[in-house]
C-alpha positions as CSV (number, residue, x, y, z in Angstrom):
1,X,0.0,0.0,0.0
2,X,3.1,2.4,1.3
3,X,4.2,1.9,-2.7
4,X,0.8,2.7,-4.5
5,X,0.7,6.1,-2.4
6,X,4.5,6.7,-3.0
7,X,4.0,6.1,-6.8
8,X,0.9,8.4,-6.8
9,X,2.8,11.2,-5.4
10,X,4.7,11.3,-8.3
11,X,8.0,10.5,-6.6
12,X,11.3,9.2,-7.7
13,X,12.8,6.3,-5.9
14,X,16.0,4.5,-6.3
15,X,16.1,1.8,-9.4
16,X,18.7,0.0,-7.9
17,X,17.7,-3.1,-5.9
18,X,21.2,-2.5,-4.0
19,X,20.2,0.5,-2.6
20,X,16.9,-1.4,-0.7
21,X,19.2,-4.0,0.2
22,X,21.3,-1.8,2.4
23,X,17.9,0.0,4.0
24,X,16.9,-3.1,5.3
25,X,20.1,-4.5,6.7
26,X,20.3,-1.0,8.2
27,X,16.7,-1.2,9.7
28,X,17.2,-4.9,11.1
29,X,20.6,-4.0,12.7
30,X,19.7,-0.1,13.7
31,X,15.8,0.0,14.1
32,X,14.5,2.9,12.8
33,X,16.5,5.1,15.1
34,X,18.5,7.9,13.2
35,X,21.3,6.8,12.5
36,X,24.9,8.9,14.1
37,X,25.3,11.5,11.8
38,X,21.6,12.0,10.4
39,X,20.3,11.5,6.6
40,X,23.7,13.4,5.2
41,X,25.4,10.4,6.7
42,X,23.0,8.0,5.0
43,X,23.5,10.3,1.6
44,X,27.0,10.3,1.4
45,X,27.1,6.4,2.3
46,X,24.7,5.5,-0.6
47,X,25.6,7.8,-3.3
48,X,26.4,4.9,-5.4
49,X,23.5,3.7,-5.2
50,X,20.5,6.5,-5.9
């Protein structure tokens, strides 16, 4: 359901199936607690990726 609203907001999401991998290891092993750093940490680690 979370998808059908994303999509009908118009918004872009990451293609690469990489970049999901590494949000759910990071949720099982962090939670959803923010993570040291905040998002610009996250950014920077998944450039790559988005």
């Amino acid at each position: 359901l979370y998808n059908k609203y994303v999509d009908g907001l118009a918004s872009v999401t990451p293609t690469n199936p990489e970049f999901y991998q590494k949000l759910g290891d990071r949720i099982v092993n962090n939670g959803y607690n923010r993570p040291k750093g905040g998002f610009d940490a996250i950014k920077k680690q998944n450039e790559s990726l988005i």
